[in-house]
N, C-alpha and C positions, 0 to 999 in steps of 0.2 A: 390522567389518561396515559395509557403505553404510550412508549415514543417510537416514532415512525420510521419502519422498519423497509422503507423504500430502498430497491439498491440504487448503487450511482452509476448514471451513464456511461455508456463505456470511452474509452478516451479517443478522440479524432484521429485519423490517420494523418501520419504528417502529412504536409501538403507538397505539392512538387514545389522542385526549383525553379520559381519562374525566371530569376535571376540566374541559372543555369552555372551557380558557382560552384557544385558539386561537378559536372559536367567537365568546367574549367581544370579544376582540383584532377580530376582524372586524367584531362589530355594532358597536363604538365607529369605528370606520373607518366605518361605513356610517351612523350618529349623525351624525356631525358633516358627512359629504357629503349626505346629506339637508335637515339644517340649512341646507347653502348652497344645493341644489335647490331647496327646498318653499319658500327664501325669493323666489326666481324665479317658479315654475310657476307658484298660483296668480294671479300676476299680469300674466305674462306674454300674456293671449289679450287682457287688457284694456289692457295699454302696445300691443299691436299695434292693435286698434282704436281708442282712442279717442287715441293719439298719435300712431301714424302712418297713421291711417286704412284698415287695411287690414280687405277685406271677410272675414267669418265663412266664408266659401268657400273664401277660401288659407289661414286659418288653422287649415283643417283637414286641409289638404294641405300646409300645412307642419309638423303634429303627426303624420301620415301618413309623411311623407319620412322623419321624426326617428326614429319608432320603428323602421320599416323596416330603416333604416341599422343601430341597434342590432341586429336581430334577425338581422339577414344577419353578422354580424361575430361574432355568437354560437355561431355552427355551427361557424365554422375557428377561435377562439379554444378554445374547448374542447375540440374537435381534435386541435390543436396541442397543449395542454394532459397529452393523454393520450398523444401520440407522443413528448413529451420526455420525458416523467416530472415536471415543478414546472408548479407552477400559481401560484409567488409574483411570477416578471418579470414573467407578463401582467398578475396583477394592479393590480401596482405603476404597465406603462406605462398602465393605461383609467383608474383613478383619477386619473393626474396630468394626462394631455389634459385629462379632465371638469374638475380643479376648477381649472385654469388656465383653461383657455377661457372659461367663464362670466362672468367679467367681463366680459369684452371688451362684452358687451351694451351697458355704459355707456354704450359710444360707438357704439352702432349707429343709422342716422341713416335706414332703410328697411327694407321683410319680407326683401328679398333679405338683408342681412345678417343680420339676426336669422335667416332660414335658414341660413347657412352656420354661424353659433354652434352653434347649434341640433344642426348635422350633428357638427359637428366635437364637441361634448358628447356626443350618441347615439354616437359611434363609440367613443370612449373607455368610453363602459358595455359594448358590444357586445364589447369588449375583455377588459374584466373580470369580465362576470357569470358566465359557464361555468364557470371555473377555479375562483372564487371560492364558488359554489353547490359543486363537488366537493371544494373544499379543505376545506368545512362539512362534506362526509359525511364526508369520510379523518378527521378529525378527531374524529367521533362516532360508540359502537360501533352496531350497530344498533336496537337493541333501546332506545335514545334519541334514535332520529336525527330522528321529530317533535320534539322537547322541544329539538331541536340549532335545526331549523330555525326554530320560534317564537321560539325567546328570540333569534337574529339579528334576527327580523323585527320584535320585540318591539323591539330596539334603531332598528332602520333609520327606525320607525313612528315612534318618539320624537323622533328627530332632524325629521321630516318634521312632527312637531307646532309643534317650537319654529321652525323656518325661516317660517310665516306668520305667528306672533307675532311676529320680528322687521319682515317686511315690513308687518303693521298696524302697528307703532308708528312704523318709519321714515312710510309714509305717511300719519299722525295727525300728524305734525312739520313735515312737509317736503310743499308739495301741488304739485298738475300733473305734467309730466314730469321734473323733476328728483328729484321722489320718487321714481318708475319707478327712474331714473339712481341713483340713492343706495342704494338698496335689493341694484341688481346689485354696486357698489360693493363694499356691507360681507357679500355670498357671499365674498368671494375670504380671511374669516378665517376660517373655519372650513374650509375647502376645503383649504389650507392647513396648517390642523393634522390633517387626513385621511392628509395622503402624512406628516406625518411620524408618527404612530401606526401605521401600517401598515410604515415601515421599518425600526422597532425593538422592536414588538411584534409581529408577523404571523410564525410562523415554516411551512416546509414540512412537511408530514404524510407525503407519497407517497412512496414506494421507488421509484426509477428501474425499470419494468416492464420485464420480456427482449423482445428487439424480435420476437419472434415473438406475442405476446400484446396490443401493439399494434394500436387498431381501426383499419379503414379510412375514410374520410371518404365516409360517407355511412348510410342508414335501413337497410339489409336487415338489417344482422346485428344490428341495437337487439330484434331478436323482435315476434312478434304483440300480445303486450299492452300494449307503448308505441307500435306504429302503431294500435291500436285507441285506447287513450285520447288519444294528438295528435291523430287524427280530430276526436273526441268537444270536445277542448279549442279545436281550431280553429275548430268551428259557434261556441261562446260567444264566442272572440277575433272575430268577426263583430261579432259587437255589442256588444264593448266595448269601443265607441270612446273617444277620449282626454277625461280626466277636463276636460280646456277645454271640454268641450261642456257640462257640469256645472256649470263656475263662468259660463260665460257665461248659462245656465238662470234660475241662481239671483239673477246682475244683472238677467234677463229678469221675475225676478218680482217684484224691487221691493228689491233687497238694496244699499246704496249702496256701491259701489268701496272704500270704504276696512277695511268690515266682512267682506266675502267672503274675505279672508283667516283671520278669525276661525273664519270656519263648518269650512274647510280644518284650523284647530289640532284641532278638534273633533271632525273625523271621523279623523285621526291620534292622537289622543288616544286614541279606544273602541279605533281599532284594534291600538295599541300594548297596551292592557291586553288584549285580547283573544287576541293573539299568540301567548301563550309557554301559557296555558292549554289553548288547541286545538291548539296543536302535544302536550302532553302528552295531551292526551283521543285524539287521531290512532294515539299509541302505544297506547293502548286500545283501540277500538274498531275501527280499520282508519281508511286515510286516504279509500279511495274514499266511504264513508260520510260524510265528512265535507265533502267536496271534492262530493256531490250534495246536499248541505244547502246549502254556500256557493252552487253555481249558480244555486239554486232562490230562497235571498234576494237575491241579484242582482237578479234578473228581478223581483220585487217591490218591490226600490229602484227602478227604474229606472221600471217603471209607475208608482209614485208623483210620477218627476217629468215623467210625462206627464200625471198627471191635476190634477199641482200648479195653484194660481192664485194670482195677484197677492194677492186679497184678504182671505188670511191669513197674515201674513207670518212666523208662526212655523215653517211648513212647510218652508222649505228647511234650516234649524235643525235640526227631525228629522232630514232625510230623510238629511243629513250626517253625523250623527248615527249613522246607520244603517247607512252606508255604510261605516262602520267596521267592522263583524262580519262581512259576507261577505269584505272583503277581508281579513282576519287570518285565517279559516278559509278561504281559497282562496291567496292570494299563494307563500307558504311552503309550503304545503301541496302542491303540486302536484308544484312540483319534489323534495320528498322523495318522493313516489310514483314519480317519474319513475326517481328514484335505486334506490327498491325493486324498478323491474318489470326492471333490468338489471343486467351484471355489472360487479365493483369495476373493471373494467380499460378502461371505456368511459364512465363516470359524464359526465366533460365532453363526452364525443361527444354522452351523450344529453342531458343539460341544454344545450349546446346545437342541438342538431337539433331541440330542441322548440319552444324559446324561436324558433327561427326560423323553423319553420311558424306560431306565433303572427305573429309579425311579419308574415309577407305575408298574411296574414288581417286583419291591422293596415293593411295599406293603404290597401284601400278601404274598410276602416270608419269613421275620421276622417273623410274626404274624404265619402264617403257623408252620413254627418250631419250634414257642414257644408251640401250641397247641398239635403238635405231641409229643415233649417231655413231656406234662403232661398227655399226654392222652393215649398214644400209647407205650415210651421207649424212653429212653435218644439214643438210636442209630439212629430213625427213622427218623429225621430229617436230617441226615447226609448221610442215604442211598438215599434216595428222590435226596438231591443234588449233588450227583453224578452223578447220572445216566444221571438229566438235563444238566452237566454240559459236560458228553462223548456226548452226543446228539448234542449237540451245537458244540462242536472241529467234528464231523463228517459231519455236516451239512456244515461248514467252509474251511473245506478240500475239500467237491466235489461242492462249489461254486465257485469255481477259475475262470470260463469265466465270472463271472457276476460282476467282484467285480475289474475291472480296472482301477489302480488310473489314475486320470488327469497330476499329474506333476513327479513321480516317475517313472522311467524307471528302475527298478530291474526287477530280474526274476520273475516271479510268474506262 
């Protein structure tokens, strides 16, 4: 008799991590690159002005360019992401641009190069976030996919805590611009042990998808309920411009250079603790409820440091302080909702086609703030984004029927 010419079944898709050790594996990737960021960031709007002189007006338009760049590199990175089937090469190449480049700062001798740093850092995130946000949900079933996204965030936060405790102590050691210089320096270790955690702990989640299930690059087929909430996310990306406008705020009200990094560990600190808890309450209660509480405290930090003054200097301390709970209940949060209101087979399309209507909403928000504050009052840029920011938690609250995720069954 012929022999039996059956094919063989096709092979199971991997199954998530219920053990959520790929998840783990990423937040310590994203630990230690934050480490080398948040030793930067914070200090960076004040190495621009007060070392090389540059006015509050470009360095909002050069936090503006930065984000942008990210944000546009976010939509064909995760894309891409979804037309190949892996999301581990991209990862691999935005982490390693980011933490190679940032040194180079040391030797940056004008804004224009710290711009091009700056670019060449954003595009490497731009690179990595889409895939990397996807490869967190492939990884986590859904029914813990807040609890996935907090404890990343929860991770990412910590890292971002300890990077301006590094740059307070470098600069308590080391004073003037070579502190600035030193500080970018000692990023490039932890940066460093980022691409190598990521090369032998990071492994692929996703089943190569049949190329007819493959999304096409662009919004229509993402559904009405992720163009309603990127609407919604884009009025608050208005006014939430880049956290420089916040450390420069806080020098404005009496905080000396060397301590504003402090304030920075502080509000990374609330947020990291705060992280992995709201990602699990998300799983509870629904994320949009959660995500219209985050808005809504937004916009009351933010008034806060409109209405801040010099003459109590424990204020910006708070207000840092504070600034920690919206963004652990918003950061994470978002993009797991993004992940809910669409289907497995487009995940990085929509993380990033979201991430990048933020982004050009980012552009003249920075820039925006910078202008108001030289033009208008060190407050005016703060009152602006409040108000954007109640606007959007209002809008969010009375969009509840439009906004029905696909695999989450909590309340909402």
């Amino acid at each position: 008799m012929p022999e039996s010419t059956v094919a063989p079944a096709p092979a199971e898709p991997p199954a998530p991590d219920t053990s959520l050790k790929n998840v783990k594996a990423l937040g310590i990737v994203s630990l230690l690159t934050d480490a080398s960021s948040e030793a930067i960031y914070p200090i960076l709007p004040l190495f621009l002005s007060s070392v090389l002189g540059t006015p509050v007006a470009v360095i909002g338009v050069i936090e503006s360019i930065a984000e942008a760049t990210a944000s546009l590199m976010k939509v064909f990175s995760g894309w891409l992401s979804d037309r190949v089937g892996r999301r581990r090469p991209l990862i691999l190449v935005g982490y390693a641009l980011s933490n190679l480049m940032k040194p180079v700062l040391a030797i940056a001798g004008n804004w224009p190069a710290v711009l091009a740093v700056r670019f060449a850092d954003r595009f490497g995130k731009g690179i990595r976030t889409a895939p990397r946000d996807a490869l967190i949900a492939d990884s986590a079933p859904p029914e813990v996919r807040g609890k996935a996204f907090g404890l990343h965030r929860a991770l990412d936060t910590l890292g971002a805590a300890i990077g301006p405790l590094v740059a307070w102590a470098t600069l308590s050691l080391v004073h003037g611009a070579a502190g600035f210089r030193t500080v970018f320096l000692i990023s490039a270790i932890p940066g460093i042990a980022a691409i190598v955690v990521l090369v032998f702990a990071v492994r692929e989640r996703r089943p190569h998808a049949p190329a007819d299930t493959r999304p096409p690059l662009g919004f229509k087929h993402l559904g009405v309920p992720f163009g309603v909430f990127t609407a919604i996310s884009a009025v608050f990306a208005l006014g939430n411009s880049s956290d420089a406008m916040l450390i420069l705020r806080a020098k404005d009200l009496g905080t000396a250079t060397a301590v504003v990094p402090l304030m920075y560990f502080v509000f990374n600190l609330v947020g990291a603790a705060v992280a992995t808890p709201a990602g699990i309450l998300s799983d509870r209660v629904g994320r949009r409820r959660m995500l219209t509480v985050g808005f809504a405290a937004y916009g009351v930090v933010y008034a806060g440091f409109a209405f801040a003054s010099p003459a109590h200097g424990w204020v910006p301390w708070l207000l840092f302080a504070a600034y920690g709970v919206p963004y652990a209940m918003t950061e994470g949060m978002a993009r797991a909702f993004v992940v809910d209101l669409v289907g497995p087979d487009c995940r990085g399309t929509a993380v990033g086609s979201y991430t990048f209507v933020l982004g050009l909403a980012a552009l003249p928000s920075s820039a925006v703030a910078g202008i108001l504050w030289d033009t208008v009052g060190h407050s005016a840029p703060f009152f602006l984004s409040a108000g954007l920011m109640l606007v959007s938690a209002v809008a969010l609250g009375v969009a509840g029927r439009m906004l029905k995720p696909l695999e989450i069954h909590t309340a909402f």
